[in-house]
NUDREN-34841 format. One record per residue (C-alpha): residue number from 1; y, x, z; chain; residue in three letters. Coordinates in Angstrom, 3 decimals, padded with zeros to 6 digits. Each point is the difference from the previous one (the first is absolute). Example, Ala and Ser with C-alpha at 12.3 -4.5 7.8 and 13.67 -1.06 7.14 Angstrom:
// NUDREN-34841
    nr         yy         xx         zz   kette   rest
     1   -004.500    012.300    007.800       A    ALA
     2    003.440    001.370   -000.660       A    SER
***
This chain:
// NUDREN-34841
    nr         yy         xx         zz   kette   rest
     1    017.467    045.007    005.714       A    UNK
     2    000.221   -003.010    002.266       A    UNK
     3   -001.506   -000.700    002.983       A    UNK
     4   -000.177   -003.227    002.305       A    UNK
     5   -001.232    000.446    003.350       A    UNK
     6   -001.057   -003.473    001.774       A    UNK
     7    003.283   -001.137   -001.700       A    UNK
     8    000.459   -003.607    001.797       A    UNK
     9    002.657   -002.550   -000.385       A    UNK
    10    001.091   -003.541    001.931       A    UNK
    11    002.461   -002.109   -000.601       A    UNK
    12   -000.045   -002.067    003.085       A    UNK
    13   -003.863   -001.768    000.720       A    UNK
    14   -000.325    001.324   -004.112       A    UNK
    15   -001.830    002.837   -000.748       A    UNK
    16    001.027    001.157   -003.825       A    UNK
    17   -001.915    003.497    000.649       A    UNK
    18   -002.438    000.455    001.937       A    UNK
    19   -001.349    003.618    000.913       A    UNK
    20   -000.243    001.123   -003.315       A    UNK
    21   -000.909    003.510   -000.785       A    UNK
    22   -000.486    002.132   -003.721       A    UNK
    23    001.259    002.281   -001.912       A    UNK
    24    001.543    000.227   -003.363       A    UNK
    25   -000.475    003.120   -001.606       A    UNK
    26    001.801    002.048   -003.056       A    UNK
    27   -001.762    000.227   -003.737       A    UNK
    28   -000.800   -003.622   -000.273       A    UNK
    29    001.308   -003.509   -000.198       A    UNK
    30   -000.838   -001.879    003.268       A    UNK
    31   -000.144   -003.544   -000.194       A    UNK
    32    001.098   -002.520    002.635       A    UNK
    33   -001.596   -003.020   -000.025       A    UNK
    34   -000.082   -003.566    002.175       A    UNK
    35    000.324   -003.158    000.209       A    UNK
    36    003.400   -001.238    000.076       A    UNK
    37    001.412    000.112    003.559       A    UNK
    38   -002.515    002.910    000.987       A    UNK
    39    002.245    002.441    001.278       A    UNK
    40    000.569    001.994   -003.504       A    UNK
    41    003.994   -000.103   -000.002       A    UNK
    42    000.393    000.914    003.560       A    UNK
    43   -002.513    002.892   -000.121       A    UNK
    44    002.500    001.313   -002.596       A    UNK
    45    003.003   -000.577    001.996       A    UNK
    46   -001.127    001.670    002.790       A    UNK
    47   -001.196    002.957   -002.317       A    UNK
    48    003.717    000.155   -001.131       A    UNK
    49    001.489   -000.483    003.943       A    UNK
    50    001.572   -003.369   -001.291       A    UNK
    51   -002.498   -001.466    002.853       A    UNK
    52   -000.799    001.209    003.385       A    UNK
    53   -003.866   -000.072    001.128       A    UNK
    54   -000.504   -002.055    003.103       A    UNK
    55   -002.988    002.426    000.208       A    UNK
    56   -001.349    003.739   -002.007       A    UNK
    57    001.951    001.710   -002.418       A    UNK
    58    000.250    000.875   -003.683       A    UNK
    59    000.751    003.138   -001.631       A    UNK
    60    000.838    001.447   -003.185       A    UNK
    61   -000.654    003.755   -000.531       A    UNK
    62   -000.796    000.019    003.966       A    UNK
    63    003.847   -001.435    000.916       A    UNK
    64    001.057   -003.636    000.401       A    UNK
    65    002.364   -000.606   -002.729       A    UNK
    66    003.041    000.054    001.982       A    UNK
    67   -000.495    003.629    001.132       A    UNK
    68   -000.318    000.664   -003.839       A    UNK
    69    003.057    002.612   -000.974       A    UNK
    70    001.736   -002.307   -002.763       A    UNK
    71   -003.123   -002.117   -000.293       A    UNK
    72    001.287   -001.576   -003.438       A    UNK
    73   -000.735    003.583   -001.553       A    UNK
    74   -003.790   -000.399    001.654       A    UNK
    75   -000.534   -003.282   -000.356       A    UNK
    76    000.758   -002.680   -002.570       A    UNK
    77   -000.844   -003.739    000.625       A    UNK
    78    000.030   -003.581   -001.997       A    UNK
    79   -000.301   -002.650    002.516       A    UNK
    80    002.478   -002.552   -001.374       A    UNK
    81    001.384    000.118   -003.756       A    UNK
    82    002.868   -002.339    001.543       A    UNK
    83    001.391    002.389    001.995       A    UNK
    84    002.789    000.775   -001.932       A    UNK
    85    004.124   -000.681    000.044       A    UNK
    86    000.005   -002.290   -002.755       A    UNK
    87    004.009    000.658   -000.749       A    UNK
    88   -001.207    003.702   -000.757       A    UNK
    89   -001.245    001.741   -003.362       A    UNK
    90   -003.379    001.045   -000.271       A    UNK
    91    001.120    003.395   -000.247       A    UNK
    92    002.448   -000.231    003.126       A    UNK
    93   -002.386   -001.599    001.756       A    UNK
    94   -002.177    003.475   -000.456       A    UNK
    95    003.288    002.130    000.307       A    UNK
    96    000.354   -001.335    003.465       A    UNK
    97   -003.441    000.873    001.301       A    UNK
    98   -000.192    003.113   -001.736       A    UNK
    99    003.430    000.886    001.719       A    UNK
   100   -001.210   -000.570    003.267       A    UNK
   101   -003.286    002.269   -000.639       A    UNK
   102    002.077    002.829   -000.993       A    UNK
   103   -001.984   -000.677   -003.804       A    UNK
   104    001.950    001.211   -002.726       A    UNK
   105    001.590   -002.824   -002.365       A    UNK
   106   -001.852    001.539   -003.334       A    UNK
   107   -003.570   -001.640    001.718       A    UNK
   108    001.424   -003.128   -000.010       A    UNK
   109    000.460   -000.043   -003.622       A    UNK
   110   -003.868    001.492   -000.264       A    UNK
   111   -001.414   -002.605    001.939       A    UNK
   112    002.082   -003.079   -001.691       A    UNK
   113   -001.854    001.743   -003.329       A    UNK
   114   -003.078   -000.017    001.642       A    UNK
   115   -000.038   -003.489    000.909       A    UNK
   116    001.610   -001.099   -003.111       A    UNK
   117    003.103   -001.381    001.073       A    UNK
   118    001.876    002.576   -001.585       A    UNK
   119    001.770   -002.810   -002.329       A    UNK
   120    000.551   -002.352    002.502       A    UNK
   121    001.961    002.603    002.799       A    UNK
   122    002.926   -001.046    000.098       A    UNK
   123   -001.017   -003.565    000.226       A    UNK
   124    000.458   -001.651    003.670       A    UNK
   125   -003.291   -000.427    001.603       A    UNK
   126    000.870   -003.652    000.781       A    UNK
   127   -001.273   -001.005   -003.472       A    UNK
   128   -003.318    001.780   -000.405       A    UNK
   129   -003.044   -001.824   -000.496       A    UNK
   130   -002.927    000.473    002.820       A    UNK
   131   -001.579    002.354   -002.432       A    UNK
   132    003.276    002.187   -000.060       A    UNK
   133    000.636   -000.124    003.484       A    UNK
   134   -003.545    001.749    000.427       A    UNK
   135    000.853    002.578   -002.258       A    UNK
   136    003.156    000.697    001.647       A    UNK
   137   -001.763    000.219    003.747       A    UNK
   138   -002.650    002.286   -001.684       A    UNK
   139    002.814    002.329   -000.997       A    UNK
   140    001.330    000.248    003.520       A    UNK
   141   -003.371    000.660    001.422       A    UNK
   142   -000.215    002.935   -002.719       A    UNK
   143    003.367    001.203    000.331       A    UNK
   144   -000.010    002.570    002.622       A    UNK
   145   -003.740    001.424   -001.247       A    UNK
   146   -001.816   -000.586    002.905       A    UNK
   147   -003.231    001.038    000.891       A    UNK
   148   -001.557   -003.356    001.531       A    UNK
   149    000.782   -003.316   -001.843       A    UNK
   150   -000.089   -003.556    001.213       A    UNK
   151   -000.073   -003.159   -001.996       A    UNK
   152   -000.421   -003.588    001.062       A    UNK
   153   -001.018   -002.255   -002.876       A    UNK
   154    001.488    002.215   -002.818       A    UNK
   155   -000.920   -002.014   -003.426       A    UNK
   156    001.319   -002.779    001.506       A    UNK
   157    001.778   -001.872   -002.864       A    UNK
   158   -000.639    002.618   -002.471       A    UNK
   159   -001.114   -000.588   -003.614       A    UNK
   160   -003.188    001.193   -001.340       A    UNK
   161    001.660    003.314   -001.272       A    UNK
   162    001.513    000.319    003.533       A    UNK
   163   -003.472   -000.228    001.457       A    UNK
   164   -001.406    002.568   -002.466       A    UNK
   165    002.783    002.123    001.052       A    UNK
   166   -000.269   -000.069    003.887       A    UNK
   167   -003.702    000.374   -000.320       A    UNK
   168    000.604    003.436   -001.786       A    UNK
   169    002.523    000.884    002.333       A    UNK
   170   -001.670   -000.378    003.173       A    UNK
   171   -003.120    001.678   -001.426       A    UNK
   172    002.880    003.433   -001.180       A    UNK
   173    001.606    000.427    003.655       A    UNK
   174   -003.824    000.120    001.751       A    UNK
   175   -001.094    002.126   -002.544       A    UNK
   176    003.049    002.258    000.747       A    UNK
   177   -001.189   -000.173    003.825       A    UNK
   178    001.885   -002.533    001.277       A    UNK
   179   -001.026   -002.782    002.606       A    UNK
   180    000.284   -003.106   -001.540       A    UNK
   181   -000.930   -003.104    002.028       A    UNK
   182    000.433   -003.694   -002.259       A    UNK
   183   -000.242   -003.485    001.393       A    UNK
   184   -000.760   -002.870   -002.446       A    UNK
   185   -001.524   -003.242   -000.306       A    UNK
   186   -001.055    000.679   -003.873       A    UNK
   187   -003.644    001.174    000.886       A    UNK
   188   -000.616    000.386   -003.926       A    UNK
   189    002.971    002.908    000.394       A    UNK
   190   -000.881    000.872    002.752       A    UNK
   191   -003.605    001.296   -001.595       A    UNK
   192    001.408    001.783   -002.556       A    UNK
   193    002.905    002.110    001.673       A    UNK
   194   -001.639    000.497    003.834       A    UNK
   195   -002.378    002.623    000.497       A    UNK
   196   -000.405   -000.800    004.188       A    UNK
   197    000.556   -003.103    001.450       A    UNK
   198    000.915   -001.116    003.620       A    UNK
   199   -000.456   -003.990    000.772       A    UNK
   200    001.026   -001.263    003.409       A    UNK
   201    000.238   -004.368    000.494       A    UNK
   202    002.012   -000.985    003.196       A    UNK
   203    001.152    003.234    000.963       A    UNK
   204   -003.549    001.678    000.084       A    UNK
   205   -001.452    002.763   -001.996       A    UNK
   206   -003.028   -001.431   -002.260       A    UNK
   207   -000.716    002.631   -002.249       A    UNK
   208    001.112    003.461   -001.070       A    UNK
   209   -002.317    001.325   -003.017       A    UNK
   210    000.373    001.038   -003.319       A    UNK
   211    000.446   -003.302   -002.860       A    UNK
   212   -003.451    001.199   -000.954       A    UNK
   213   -001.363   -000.190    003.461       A    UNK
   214    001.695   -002.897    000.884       A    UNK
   215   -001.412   -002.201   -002.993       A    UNK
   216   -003.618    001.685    000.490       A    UNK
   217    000.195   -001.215    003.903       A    UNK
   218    001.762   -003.352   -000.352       A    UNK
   219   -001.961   -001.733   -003.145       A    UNK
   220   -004.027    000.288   -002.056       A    UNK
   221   -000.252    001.414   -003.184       A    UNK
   222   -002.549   -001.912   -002.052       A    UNK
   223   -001.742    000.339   -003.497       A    UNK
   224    000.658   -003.175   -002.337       A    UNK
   225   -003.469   -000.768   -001.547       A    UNK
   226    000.051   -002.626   -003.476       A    UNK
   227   -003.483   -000.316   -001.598       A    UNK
   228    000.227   -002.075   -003.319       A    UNK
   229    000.383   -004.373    000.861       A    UNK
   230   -002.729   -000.748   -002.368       A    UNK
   231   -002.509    001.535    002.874       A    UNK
   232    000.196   -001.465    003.575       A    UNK
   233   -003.529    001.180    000.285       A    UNK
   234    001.238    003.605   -000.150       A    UNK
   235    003.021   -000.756    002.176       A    UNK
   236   -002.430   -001.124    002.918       A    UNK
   237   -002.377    002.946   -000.732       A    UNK
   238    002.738    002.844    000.590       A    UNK
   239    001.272   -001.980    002.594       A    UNK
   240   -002.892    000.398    001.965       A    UNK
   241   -000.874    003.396   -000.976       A    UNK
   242    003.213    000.715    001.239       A    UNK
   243   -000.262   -001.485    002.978       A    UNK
   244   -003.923    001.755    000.667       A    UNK
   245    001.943    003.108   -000.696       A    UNK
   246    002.652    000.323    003.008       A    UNK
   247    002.804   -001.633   -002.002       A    UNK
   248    002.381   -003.214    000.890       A    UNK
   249    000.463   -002.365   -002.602       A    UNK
   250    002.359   -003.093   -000.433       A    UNK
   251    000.224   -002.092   -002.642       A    UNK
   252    003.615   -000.511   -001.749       A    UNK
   253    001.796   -002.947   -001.201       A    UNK
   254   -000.107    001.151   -003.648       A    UNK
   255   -004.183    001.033    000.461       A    UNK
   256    000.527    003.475    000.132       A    UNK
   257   -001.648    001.838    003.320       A    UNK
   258    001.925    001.618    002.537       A    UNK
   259   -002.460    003.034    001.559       A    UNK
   260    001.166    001.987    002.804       A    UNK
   261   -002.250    002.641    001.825       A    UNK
   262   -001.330    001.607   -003.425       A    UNK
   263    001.519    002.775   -002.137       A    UNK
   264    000.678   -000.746   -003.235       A    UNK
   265   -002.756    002.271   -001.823       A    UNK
   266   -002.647   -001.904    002.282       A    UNK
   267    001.148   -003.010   -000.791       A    UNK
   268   -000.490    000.674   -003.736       A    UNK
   269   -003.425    001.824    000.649       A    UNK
   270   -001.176   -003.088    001.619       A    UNK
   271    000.959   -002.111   -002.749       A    UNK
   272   -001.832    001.971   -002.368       A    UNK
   273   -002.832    000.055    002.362       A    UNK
   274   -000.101   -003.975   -000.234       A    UNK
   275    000.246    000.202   -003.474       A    UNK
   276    003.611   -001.751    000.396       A    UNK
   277    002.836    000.403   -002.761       A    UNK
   278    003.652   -000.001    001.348       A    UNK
   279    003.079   -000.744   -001.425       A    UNK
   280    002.180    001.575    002.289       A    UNK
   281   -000.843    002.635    002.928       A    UNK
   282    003.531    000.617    001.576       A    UNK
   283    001.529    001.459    003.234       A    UNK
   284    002.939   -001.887    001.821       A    UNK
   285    001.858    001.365    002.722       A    UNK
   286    002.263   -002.144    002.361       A    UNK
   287    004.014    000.210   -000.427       A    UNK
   288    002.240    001.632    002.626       A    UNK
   289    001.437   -003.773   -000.007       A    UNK
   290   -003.663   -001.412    001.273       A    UNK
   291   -000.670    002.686    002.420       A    UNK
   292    003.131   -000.296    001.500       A    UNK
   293    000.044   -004.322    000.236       A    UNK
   294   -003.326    000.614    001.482       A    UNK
   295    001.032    002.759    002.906       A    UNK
   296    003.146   -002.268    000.594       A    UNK
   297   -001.025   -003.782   -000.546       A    UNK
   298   -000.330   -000.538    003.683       A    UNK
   299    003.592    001.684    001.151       A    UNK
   300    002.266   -001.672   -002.533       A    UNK
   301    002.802   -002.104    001.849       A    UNK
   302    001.158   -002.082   -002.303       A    UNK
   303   -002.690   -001.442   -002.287       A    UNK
   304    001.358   -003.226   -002.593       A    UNK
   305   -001.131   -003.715   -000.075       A    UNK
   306   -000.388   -002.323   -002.464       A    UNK
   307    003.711   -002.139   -001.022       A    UNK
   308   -000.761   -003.321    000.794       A    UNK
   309    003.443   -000.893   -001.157       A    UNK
   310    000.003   -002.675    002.217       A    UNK
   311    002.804   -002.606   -000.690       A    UNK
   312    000.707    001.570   -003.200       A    UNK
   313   -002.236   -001.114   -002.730       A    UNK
   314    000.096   -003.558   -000.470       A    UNK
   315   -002.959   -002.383   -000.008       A    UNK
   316   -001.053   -000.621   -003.546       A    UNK
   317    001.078   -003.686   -000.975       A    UNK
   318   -003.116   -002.914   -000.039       A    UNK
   319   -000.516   -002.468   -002.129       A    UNK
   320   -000.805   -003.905    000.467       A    UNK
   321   -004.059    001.428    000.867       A    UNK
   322    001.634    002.582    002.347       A    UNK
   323   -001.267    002.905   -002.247       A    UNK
   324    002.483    002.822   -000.517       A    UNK
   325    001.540   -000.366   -003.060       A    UNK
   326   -001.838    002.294   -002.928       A    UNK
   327   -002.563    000.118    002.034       A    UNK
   328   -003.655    000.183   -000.739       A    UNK
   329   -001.252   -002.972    002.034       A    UNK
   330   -001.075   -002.695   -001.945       A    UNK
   331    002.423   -003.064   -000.477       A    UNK
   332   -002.143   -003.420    000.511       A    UNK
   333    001.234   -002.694   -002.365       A    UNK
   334    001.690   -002.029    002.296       A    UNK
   335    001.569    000.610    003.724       A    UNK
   336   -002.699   -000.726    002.836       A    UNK
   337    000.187   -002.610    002.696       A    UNK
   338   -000.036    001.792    003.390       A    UNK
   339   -000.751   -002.578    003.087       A    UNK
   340    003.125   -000.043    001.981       A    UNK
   341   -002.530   -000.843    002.856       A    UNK
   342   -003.511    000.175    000.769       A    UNK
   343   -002.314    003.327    000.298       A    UNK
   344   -001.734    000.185   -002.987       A    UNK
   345    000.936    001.963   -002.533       A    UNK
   346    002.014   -000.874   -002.908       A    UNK
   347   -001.602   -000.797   -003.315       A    UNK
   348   -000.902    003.133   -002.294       A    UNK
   349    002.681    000.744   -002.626       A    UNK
   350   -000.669   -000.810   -003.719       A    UNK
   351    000.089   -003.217   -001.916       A    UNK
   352   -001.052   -002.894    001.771       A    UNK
   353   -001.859   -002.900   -001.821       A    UNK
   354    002.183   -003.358   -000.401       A    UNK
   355   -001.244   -002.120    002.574       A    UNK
   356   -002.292   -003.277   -001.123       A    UNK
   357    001.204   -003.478    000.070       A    UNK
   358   -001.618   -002.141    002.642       A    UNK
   359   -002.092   -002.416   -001.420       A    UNK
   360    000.986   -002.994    000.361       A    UNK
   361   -002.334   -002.883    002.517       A    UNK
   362   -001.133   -003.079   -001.248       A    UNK
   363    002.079   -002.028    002.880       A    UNK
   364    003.307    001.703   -000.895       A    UNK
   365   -000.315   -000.384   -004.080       A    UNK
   366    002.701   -002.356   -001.063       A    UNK
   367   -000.766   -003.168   -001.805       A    UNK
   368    001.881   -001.341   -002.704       A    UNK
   369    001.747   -002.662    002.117       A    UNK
   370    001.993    002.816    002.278       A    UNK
   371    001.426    002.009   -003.143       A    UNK
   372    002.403   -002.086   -000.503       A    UNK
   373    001.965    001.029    003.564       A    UNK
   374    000.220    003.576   -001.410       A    UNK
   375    002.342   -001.952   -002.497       A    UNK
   376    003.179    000.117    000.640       A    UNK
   377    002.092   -002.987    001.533       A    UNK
   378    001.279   -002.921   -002.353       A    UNK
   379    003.357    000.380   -001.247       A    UNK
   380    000.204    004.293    000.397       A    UNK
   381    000.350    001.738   -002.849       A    UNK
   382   -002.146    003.376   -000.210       A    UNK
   383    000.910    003.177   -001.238       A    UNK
   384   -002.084   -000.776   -003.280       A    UNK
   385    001.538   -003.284   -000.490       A    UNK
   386    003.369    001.409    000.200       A    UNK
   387   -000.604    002.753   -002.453       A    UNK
***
């Protein structure tokens, strides 16, 4: 078993931990969840004496790790898949830790099995894929058959299969009574392989429950309620029996009714009573995923904005109207006069109407003796003499 004590840790004016205090018991997977910078890696740390507490203590099996006799026989531990000479073979790399455990060298060929890299062993570390290099930090954790496990992310860059795999396996060693304890981000994995679940954000404990508990406590169950579209009039009559009868209801975007407060068979009794038909009469229970966002959605530290790419996308080019180009805005026939000066406001775009001759006055009409000066001069040529 583990056991933290008002386990506290600073760095400087930061506090990672901050007098934190559970336990993690044998014959079940215990899940460690948080927010990212929360605290979760340097709990572990300090579980496997890799960290000193500024403040409390840890334990495993009631001794710190480092009074452990040949804690690598007691304890086995994933915190970094990376961790590894990359000029040495997968199976070396096991040699040498099982070497220094006093393990015999026929478990390092059981575990490599195990984990499936039993074909790629001889193969230096330094080209695995993330998903191998998982595998091959699972096997060390295994190799010396401890008692109390430790992993840090372990599907991390595993495929599907891989997943499937290190579900089962986690589930195996507590059912053997071992104490497993798991962080990870994937809540949806999380939900199927945990069976407890501790949750700290910024170094503080926030819950420590069963998954079942935790969901129950941290989200509403609800009943989905459809009645057929072709009858509002029914919708609005259950809705407000309902309502008379103790029970929450909320409309949903797709019309179906969201009831809280009311068991299912009183829901339908009530329907019946109304004289209501339904098409569907469901229960729906919140994901681990939502109840956790909603415990945490106040203590995450790094939250995402919106890209803006901002002096990256270029303006879309205009046309003569200054309408982007493709645009939907409507093109008027010909370009519009703006007033260089002035405050009013520039003529509406669209066609314009040709403007009207003036009419001519009565004082400035020509008479016949003047055309002649719009003649030209005696003795030029014009251009329609000349052709």
């Amino acid at each position: 078993m583990i056991e933290a004590v008002g386990l506290t840790k600073r760095y400087g004016a930061k506090t990672a931990v901050d007098d934190l205090s559970f336990q993690v018991r044998p014959g079940a997977v215990t899940g460690f969840l948080g927010p990212n910078g929360s605290g979760k890696s340097t709990t572990m740390r300090m579980i496997l004496g890799l960290d000193r507490p500024t403040a409390g203590h840890v334990t495993i099996g009631g001794h710190p790790y480092r009074s452990l006799p040949n804690a690598p026989r007691q304890v086995g531990a994933l915190l970094d898949a990376k961790g590894v000479h990359g000029g040495r073979t997968a199976r070396n790399h096991l040699l040498s830790l099982a070497q220094l455990a006093g393990i015999p060298a026929a478990r390092v060929d059981e575990v490599l099995g195990v984990v499936g890299l039993q074909d790629v062993a001889k193969r230096r570390s330094s080209g695995f894929s993330l998903g191998m290099g998982q595998r091959l930090g699972i096997a060390a954790a295994l190799l010396g058959d401890p008692q109390v496990l430790l992993f840090d992310e372990p599907v991390n860059g595993l495929d599907p299969e891989g997943i499937h795999w290190v579900r089962n396996l986690m589930k195996s060693l507590a059912a053997e009574g071992r104490t497993v304890f798991v962080s990870s981000h994937l809540m949806s994995e999380m939900a199927l392989t945990a069976d407890h679940l501790i949750v700290i954000g910024r170094g503080r404990l926030l819950s420590d429950m069963s998954v079942t508990d935790f969901i129950s406590a941290n989200s509403a169950d609800f009943a989905r309620v459809r009645v057929p579209e072709d009858g509002p009039e029914d919708r609005q009559k259950l809705t407000a029996t309902l309502i008379e009868a103790g029970g929450q209801v909320l409309s949903e975007p797709g019309g179906a009714l969201r009831v809280t407060g009311l068991p299912l068979p009183r829901i339908s009794d009530l329907a019946h009573g109304c004289d209501v038909r339904l098409w569907e009469l469901s229960p729906h229970q919140a994901s681990l995923e939502e109840a956790y966002m909603r415990l945490t959605q106040g203590l995450v530290d790094y939250r995402s904005t919106d890209d803006a790419k901002a002096g990256l996308v270029e303006p879309p080019p205009l046309d003569a109207y200054g309408h982007p180009v493709g645009g939907r805005a409507e093109v008027p026939a010909e370009p519009v006069e703006v007033p260089q000066e002035g405050w009013y406001a520039p003529p509406p775009p669209g066609p314009r109407p040709a403007p009207a001759p003036p009419a001519p006055s009565p004082a400035a009409e020509p008479s016949p003796a003047a055309e002649p000066s719009s003649a030209a001069p005696a003795g030029e040529q014009t251009s329609k003499d000349l052709r």
